[in-house]
N, C-alpha and C positions, 0 to 999 in steps of 0.2 A: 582457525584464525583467518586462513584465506575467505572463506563465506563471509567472514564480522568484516573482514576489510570491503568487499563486493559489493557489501547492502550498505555500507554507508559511503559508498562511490554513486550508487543507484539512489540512493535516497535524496544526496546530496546532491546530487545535478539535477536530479526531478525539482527538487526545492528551489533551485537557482531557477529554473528553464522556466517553471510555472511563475515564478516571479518576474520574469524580463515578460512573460506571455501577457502577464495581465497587466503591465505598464503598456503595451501595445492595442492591448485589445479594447483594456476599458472605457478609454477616451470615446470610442466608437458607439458606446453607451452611455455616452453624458456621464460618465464614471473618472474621476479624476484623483484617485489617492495617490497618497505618496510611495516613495519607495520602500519604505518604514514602514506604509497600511500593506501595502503590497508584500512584504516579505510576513509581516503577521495571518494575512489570511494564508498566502502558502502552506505554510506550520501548520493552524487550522488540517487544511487538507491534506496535508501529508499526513496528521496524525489520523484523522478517521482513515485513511488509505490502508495507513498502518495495520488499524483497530480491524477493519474489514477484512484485509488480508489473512490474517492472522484468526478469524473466525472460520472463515472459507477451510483456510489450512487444515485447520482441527477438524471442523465437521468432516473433509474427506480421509482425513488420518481415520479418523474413529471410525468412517465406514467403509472403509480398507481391510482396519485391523477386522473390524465385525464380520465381513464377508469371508477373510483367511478364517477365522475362527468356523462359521458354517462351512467351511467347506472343509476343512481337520475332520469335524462332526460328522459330517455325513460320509467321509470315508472310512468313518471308526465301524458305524453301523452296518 
């Protein structure tokens, strides 16, 4: 429960941070959405952050587990 609490403290301020970022930063771009545009692309980006993360994670789970396994193996041998 404490990690589900942690990652939506983290996810949730990233989403807030990146949204005040881009009310500041866009304007510097001739970029002027709202708070509204701004808090939807956030989302946007937090979800592929998510999606990304969350690939990353597995791919080195998997080749974790695969290496512990060669290396069981080749002590059995």
């Amino acid at each position: 429960m404490r990690n589900l609490i942690e990652t939506f403290i983290d996810v949730g301020s990233g989403l807030i941070l990146s949204t005040l970022i881009q009310l500041l930063i866009f304007p510097f771009f001739d970029l002027h959405p709202t708070v509204w545009e701004s808090f939807n692309i956030a989302i946007i980006f937090t979800v592929i952050s998510m999606i990304r993360s969350w690939i990353w994670r597995t791919i080195f789970t998997r080749r974790r587990i695969n290496d512990n396994r060669n290396r069981r193996l080749q002590g059995i041998r």
